[in-house]
C-alpha positions, 0 to 999 in steps of 0.5 A: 295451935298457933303458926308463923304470920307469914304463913299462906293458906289456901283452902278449896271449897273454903266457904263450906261447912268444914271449909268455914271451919278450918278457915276460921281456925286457920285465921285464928292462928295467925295464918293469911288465909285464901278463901276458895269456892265456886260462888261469891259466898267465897268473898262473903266469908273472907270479908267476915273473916276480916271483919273479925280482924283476921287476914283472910281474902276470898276468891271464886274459882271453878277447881276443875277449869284448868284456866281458871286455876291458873288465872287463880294461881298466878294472881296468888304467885303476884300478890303473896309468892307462895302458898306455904299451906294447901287444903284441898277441900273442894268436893261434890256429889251428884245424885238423881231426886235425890238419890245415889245413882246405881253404878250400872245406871251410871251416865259418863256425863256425871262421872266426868264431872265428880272426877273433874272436881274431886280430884283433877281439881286437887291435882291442878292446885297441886301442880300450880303450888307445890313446887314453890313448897319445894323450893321453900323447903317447907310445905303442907298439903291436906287433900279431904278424901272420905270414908266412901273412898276407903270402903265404898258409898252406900250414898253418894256413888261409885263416882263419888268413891272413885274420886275420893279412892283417887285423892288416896293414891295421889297423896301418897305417890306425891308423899314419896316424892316431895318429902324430903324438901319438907312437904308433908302430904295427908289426907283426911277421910271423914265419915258421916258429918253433919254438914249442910249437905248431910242435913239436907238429906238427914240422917236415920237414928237406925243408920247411927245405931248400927254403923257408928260406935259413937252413936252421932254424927261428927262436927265439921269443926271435929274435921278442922280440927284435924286440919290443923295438926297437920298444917302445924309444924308439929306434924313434920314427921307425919306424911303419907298418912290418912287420918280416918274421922268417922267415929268409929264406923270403919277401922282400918 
């Protein structure tokens, strides 16, 4: 699916594993794209990506230091004017040796930490680029929720939910506000991926048996892949909307 060369995208937590991929397809569409992440593994993947020959630059931000992103944003505003195309990515979990916190075990600590990088860092892309959208007449913002934030975690926590149930409600509340400038507002909620994270942790036979229709995890690129419909000019008319990637584990 190809896009204007003009086009500017931003992706946080773009070095991850759906984050390469969706910047990956980006790149390959002719987008210039902005690789965010809180390592240099951020400039690392850029210069991969340019060394493929595509337009790529990487930046390290953390997304929940509201200075930083600033700092971010105006060095974006200076060097391209605009971000035509914001993918909010960015996303953590935290457990303990390993494992979800029980939500009455739960330390303030912890929680403000997974809210302050799942979703107030979402919110401070949003207000640092939105408006330019506006004022172009033209935008797209994808804001990577989960399916934990739709029914709950049996993993990853009541934080973790709460943060992804949030990002929901900021996209559609944003969706009503902006849509008639020609900025569309989506969300994408995947289920159980296999990414780094989730490799790292495996994934029981029994859990796939019982919970998902498809009988497998999904691809990060199965994710991306999402990603870039709505980023197209063809998903105009598409705002508000989550598409659920979960193999057909829940069914709204």
């Amino acid at each position: 699916m190809g896009m204007h060369d003009s086009r500017v995208a931003l992706v946080t937590g773009g070095a991850g594993s759906i984050g390469r991929q969706i910047c990956g397809r980006l790149a390959g569409a002719g987008a210039h794209v902005i690789v965010v992440d809180q390592s240099d593994r951020a400039v690392a993947f850029a210069a991969e990506l340019e060394e493929a020959g595509f337009k790529a630059e990487g930046m390290v931000c953390d997304v929940s230091d509201e200075a930083a992103v600033d700092l971010l944003a105006d060095r974006v505003k200076a060097r391209h004017g605009k971000v035509d195309i914001l993918i909010n990515n960015a996303g953590i979990v935290l457990r303990k040796q390993g494992r979800k916190v029980p939500a009455l075990q739960l330390g303030l600590d912890d929680w403000n930490r997974v809210l302050a990088v799942n979703l107030t860092g979402a919110f401070l892309f949003v207000r640092a680029f939105v408006p330019l959208m506006v004022d172009a007449r033209w935008g797209r913002v994808i804001n990577m929720s989960s399916m934990g934030g739709r029914v709950g975690s049996r993993i990853n926590g009541m934080h973790y939910s709460a943060s992804k149930a949030g990002l929901i409600g900021m996209s559609r509340t944003l969706a009503l506000e902006v849509s008639r400038a020609g900025v569309t507002v989506n969300v994408i909620a995947p289920g159980r991926i296999a990414t780094e994270m989730n490799k790292s942790e495996g994934t029981s036979d029994q859990l796939i048996d019982t919970f998902i229709p498809a009988g497998r995890l999904g691809g990060p690129e199965e994710v991306a892949a999402c990603a870039m419909y709505l980023a197209s000019d063809e998903a105009s008319y598409v705002t508000g909307a989550i598409l659920d990637v979960n193999g057909g584990w829940y069914m709204p």
